[in-house]
C-alpha positions in Angstrom: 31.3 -13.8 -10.2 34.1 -13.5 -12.4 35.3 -10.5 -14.2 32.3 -8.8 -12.9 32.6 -5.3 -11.4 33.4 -5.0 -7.8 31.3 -1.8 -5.9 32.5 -1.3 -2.2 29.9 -0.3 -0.2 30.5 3.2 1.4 33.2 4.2 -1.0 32.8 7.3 -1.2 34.0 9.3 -5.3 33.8 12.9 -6.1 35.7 16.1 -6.1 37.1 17.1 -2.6 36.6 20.9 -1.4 40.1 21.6 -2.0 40.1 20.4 -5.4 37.4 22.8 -6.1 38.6 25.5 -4.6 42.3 25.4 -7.1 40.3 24.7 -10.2 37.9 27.7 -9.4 41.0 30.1 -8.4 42.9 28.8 -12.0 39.5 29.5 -13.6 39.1 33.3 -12.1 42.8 34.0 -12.9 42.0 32.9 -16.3 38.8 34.6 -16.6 40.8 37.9 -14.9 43.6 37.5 -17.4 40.9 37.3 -20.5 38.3 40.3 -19.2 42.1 42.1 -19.0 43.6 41.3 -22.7 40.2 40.7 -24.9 39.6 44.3 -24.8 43.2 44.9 -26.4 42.6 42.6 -29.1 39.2 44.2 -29.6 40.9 47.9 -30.3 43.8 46.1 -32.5 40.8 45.2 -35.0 39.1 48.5 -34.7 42.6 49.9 -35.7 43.3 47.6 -38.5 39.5 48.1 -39.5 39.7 52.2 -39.8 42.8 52.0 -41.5 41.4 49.9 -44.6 38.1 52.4 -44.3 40.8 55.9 -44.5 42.3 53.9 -47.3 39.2 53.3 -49.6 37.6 57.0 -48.1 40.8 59.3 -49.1 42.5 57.3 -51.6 45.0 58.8 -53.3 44.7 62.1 -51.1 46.9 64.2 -49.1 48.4 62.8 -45.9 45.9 64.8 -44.1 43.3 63.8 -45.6 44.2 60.2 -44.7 45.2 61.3 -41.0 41.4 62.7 -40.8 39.6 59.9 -42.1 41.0 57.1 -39.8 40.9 59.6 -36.9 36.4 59.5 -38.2 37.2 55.9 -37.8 38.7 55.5 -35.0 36.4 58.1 -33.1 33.3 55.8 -34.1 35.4 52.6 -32.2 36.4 54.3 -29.6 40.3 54.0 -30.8 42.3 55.3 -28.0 45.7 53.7 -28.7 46.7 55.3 -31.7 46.1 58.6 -33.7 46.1 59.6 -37.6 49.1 61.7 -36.8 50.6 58.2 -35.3 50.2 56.5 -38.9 53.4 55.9 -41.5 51.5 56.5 -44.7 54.0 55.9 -48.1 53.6 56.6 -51.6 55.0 53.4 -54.0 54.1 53.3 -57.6 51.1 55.6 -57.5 49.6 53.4 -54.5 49.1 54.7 -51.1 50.0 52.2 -48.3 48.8 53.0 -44.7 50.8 51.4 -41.5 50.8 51.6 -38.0 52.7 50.2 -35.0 52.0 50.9 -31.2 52.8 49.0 -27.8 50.1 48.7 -25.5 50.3 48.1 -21.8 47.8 45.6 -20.1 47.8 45.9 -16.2 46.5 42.8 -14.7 47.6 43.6 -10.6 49.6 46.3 -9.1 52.9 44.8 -10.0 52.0 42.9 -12.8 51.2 43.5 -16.7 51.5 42.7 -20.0 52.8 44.4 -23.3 51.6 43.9 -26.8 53.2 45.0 -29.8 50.5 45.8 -32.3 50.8 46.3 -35.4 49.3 46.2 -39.4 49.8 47.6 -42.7 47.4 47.7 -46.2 50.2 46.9 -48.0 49.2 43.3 -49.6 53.0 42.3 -49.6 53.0 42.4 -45.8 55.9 45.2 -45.5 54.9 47.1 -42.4 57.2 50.6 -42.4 55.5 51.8 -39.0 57.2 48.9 -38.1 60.8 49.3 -40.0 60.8 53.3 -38.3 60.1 52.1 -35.0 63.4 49.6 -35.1 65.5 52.3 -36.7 64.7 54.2 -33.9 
């Protein structure tokens, strides 16, 4: 029988128990580190979200009025991060442009956690000046 396979009988194949055991630990710190963060993420949309609604709902309007209507927005998603008062709202060429910048601290143990720097703008050239303030600071 040549080139044929070769079967010993009683070999045994398979994962061992302590093979297991490490992939299902790397898989709950995973899953620990994603039920942590995914929540932050979530909030970071709301926040971008609510600042395109205030945008379109007060237009051209006071700096309060702006303030107020992503602080409606933000109630409605549960936005805890960051506040209308917290927003960098500019005036260029007739156009209002609405940014924001926060840091956000996720806790994953006791000892350990990790930071995210958040942060948007409507401006459709990308300049963020929640962003500019926060590094002249």
């Amino acid at each position: 029988m040549k080139g044929g396979k070769r079967y010993r009988i009683g070999a045994e194949s398979g994962v061992s128990l302590s093979g297991l055991i490490v992939v299902l630990i790397v898989l709950g710190a995973l899953a620990l580190v994603a039920i942590k963060v995914i929540p932050a993420f979530i909030e970071y949309r709301a926040v971008k979200s609510a600042i395109v609604k205030a945008k379109a709902e007060a237009g051209s309007g006071t700096v309060r009025e702006i303030q107020q209507a992503f602080d409606k927005n933000a109630g409605v998603n549960d936005v805890s991060a960051i506040q209308g008062r917290d927003l960098v709202i500019t005036r260029d060429g007739g156009t209002t442009e609405i940014s924001f910048a926060y840091e956000k601290k996720v806790p994953l143990t006791d000892s350990v956690s990790l930071t995210f720097n958040f942060d948007g703008t409507t401006d459709p050239s990308g300049t963020n000046a929640a962003k500019a303030d926060k590094a002249d600071k």
